[in-house]
N, C-alpha and C positions, 0 to 999 in steps of 0.2 A: 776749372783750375787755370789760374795766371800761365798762359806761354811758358815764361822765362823759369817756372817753379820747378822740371824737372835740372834743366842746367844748372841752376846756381845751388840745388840739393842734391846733389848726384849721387846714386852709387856709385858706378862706374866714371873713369877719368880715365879719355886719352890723349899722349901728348904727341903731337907733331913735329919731327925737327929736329935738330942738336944740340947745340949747348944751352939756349934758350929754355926748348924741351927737357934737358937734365936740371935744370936752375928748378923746374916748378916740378918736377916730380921729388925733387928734396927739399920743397918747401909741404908739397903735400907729408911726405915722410914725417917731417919735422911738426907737423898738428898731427900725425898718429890715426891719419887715412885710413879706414878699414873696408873703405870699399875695394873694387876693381880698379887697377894701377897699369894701363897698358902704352908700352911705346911702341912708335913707329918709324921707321930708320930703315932704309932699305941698305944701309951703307956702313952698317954697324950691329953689332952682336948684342949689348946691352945699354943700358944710361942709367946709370948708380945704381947697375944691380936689378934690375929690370931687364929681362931679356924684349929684344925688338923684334916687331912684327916688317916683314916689307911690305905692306900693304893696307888698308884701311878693310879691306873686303876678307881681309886673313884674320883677324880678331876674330875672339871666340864668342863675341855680341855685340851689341849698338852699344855704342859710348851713350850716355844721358850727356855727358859734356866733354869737349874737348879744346884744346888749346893750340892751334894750328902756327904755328913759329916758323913759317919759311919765309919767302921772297912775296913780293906781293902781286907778282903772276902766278908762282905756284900756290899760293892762296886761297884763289880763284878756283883754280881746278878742285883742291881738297874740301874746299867749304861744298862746291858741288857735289863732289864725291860723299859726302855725310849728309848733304839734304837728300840725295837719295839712296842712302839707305836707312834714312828715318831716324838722326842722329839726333839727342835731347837740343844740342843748340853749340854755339861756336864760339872764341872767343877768335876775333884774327888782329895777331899782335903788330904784324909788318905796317910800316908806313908807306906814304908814297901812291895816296888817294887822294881826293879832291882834297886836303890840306897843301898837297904842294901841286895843286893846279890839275890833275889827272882825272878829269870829268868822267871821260870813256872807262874807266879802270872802275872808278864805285861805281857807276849804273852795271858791268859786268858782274861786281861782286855779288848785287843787290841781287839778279839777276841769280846766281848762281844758289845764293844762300835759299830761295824762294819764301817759302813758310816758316821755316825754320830758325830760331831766334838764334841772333848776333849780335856782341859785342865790339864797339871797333868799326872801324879798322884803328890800327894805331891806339892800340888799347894793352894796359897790362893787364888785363882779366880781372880776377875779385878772388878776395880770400871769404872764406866759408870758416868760422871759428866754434860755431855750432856743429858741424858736421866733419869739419879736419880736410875739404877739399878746398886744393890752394890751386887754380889755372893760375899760374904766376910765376912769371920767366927773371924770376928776381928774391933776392935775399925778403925776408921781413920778423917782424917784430911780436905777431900774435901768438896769444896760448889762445887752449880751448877754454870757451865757456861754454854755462847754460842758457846765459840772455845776454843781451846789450845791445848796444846803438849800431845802426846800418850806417854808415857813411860813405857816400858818392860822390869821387870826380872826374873831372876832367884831364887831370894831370897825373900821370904816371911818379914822376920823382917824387908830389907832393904824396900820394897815394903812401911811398916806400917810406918817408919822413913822419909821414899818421900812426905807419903802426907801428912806428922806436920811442912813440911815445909812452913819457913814464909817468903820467897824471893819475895813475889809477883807474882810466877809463875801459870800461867794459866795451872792448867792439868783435860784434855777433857776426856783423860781415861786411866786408872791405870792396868795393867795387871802384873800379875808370870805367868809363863810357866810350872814350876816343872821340873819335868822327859822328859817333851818334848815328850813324848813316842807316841802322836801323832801329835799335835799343839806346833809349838817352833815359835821363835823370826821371820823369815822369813815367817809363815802364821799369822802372827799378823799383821806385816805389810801390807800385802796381801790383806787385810781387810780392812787399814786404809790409803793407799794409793792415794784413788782417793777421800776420803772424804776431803772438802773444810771446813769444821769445824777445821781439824787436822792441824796446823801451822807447827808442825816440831815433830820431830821422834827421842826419845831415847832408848839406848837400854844399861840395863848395863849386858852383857854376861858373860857367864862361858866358853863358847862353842857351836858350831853350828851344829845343827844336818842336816841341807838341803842347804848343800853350794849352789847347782846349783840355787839354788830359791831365797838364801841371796844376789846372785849376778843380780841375774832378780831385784828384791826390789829396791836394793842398785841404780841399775843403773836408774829403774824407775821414784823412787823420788827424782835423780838427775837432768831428763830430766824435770820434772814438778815444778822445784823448791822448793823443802822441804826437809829442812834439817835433816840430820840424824846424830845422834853425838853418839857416842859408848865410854862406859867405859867395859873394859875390865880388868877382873881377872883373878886369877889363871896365872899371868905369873911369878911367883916363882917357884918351885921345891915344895914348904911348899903348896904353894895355888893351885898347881897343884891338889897335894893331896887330900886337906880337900875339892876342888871343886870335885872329881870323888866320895868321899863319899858322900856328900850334896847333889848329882840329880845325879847322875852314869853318868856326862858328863864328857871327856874328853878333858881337856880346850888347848893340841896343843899348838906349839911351839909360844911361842911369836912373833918373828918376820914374822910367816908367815901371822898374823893376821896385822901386821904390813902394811906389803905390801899390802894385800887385801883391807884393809881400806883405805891406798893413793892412790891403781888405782880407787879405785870403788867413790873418794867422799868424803866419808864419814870420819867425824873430828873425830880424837880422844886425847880423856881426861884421865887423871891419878890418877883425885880423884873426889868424891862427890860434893864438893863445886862447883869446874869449871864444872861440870858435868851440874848442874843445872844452874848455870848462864849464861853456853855457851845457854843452852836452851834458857833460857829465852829474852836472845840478842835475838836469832834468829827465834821466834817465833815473834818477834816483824817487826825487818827488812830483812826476810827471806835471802838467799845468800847473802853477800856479794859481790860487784861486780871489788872490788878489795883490793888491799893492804895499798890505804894510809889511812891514820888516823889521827885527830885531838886533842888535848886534850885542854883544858882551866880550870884554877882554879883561886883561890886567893892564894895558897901558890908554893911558891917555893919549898918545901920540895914533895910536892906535883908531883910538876911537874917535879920533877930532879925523884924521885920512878916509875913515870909511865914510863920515858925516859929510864930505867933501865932494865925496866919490858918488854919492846920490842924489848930490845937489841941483845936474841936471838932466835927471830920469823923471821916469814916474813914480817910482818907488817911493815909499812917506817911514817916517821914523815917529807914529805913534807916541806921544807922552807918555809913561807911566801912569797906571790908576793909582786911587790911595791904597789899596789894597796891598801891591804888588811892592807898592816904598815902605809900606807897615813891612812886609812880609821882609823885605830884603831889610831892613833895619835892625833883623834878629839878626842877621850875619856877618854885613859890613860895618867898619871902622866908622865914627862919626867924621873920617875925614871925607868918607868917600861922600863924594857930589853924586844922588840918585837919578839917572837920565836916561834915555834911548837915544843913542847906543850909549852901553852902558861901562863906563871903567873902575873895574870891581877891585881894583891896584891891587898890592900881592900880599897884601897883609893876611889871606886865607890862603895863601899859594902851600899845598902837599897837602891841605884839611880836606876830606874827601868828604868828608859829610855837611861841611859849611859851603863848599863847592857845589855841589846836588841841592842843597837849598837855595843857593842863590840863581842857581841856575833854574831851579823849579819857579820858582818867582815870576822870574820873569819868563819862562813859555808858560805863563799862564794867561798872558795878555792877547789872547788870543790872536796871535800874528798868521798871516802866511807864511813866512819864513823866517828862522832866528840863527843868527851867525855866530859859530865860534871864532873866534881869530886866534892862531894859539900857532904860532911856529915852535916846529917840531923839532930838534938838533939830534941828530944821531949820541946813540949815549952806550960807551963801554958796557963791555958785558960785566958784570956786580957793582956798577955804578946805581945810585937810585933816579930810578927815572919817577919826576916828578912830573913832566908833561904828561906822561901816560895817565896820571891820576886824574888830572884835569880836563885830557878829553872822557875818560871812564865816567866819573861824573855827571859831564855835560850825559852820556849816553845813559846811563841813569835815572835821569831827570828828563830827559825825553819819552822814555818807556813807562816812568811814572804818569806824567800826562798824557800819556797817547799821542803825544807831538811826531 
């Protein structure tokens, strides 16, 4: 069993600290935590309800995981205090480790924490959406699910901004790494690997601290089918910088990461939006199996922007067979122009059943992936919602061909 598997699954969660400490026991609260919920406070009666323990050694069992929210001398002592008594693993949230120069202070921590895996220093811990355990000294944005995407950073704010996202994105669990000074992006994956809950794998990095292990990872959950998609910073000179102070990682030539990421697999992204939507694609239809692709709308404007938008990928837009122009010809207008991507104008727009044929038409061209475009407008309650018709449709016509 991976190290890190008892802490970031835990029954038991304890939290360290004060107000920090009460932040992530009401964030555990709020994903509906059914394990053990203990605090520790020698200076206080409870933290939202939660009566406190004064001691680590006064709990009624080992924590599998805890969240240590003090100073980051008293850190030190507490992460030692749970390596020996056989604690699942730590997250230590304080800064003021080798990020801001304090060499002697992480070889102490490292030291203290021994065997026993840590997240951090300078770390907001990870949310658990699978299991409803939140080490997280901070508001956030997760429900429970049953599966979805891992994603790991290095940035704490970026971490709290992932999960107020409203894409629709499924995330199974939310990790920062901090300092990395024991646990980084390559033992996170490590962890999350072989779990069939975990659909797909992001990572937005500064810098790696265990190549040989990034490349075991990389290559692993390439063999296994599960995508990894990496946003990578600090490829400026400016963000070089402000990343070696942020987590004392040195974020490395751009294009070496470059290359790394094309032999090993793994996609890379250049900003947060596609960051998350690539996920979200691929959490859904895991690898793709190849390059062509489909598009269908009602606008023309529509389908000249996507044709645009592919123009300098790999991605290919397939001609139509004869078959598929025969087949769409029972549905669309003689005005419509028959093409990939395709603009099927609105002359079938609310016809549910000219819509599913037209749509069946065309996933029949055996594509790797076929796009709806269809913006969706909120629609009063006893208004008719015609969009609804034409994504149902499309989903019809999918389930027809096993698309």
């Amino acid at each position: 069993m991976n190290p890190l598997n008892r802490c970031l699954n835990p029954q038991s969660v304890a939290v360290v600290g004060g107000a920090a400490a009460a932040l992530a026991i009401k964030a555990c609260q709020k994903l509906g935590f059914d394990g053990d919920l203990w605090a520790v406070n020698a200076r206080r009666e409870q933290l939202e309800g939660i009566p406190c323990y004064d001691s680590l050694e006064s709990l009624p069992g080992v924590p599998d995981a805890t969240l240590v929210a003090v100073s980051a001398e008293a850190s030190i002592e507490i992460v030692a205090q749970l390596a020996a008594l056989g604690a699942g693993g730590a997250v230590c949230y304080a800064a003021g480790f080798r990020e801001a120069g304090n060499d002697d202070r992480h070889q102490r921590l490292l030291a203290a924490a021994g065997d026993m895996p840590m997240l951090g220093p300078n770390c907001h811990g990870f949310v658990n959406a699978l299991c409803g355990a939140a080490l997280w000294p901070e508001w956030h944005g997760l429900t429970r699910v049953e599966s979805g995407v891992a994603i790991f950073t290095g940035s704490g704010n970026l971490a709290v901004n992932i999960s107020m996202q409203n894409r629709s994105l499924p995330i199974a669990l939310l990790a920062t790494v901090g300092n990395q000074a024991m646990a980084g992006f390559e033992h996170l994956m490590a962890a999350v690997i072989d779990d069939q809950r975990i659909t797909a794998i992001g990572i937005h990095i500064e810098g790696l601290s265990h190549l040989p292990l990034f490349v075991e990872m990389a290559s692993r959950a390439a063999a296994r089918g599960k995508p990894v998609i990496a946003l990578k910073t600090g490829r400026s000179e400016a963000g070089a910088k402000i990343t070696l102070s942020h987590t004392a990682t040195l974020a490395g030539p751009a294009e070496l990461y470059d290359a790394l990421f094309e032999r090993l697999g793994v996609g890379q992204v250049q900003d947060l939006e596609t960051f998350l939507e690539a996920l979200r694609l691929l959490s859904v239809t895991g690898p793709l199996g190849g390059r062509r692709i489909a598009s269908v709308s009602c606008s023309g404007g529509e389908a000249s922007l996507i044709a645009d938008l592919v123009q300098h990928t790999h991605l290919e837009f397939p001609e139509v067979t004869a078959k598929q122009e025969a087949d769409l010809r029972q549905t669309l207008n003689d005005y419509v122009s028959i093409s990939n991507p395709l603009d099927y104008h609105t002359f079938i727009w609310g016809d549910r059943d000219r819509l599913r044929q037209t749509f069946t038409a065309m996933l029949q061209g055996q594509y790797n992936l076929t796009l709806l475009l269809l913006d969706y407008p909120e629609v009063a309650p006893g208004e008719e919602n015609t969009w609804a018709i034409t994504g149902e449709a499309f989903a019809e016509a999918c389930e027809q061909t096993g698309q």
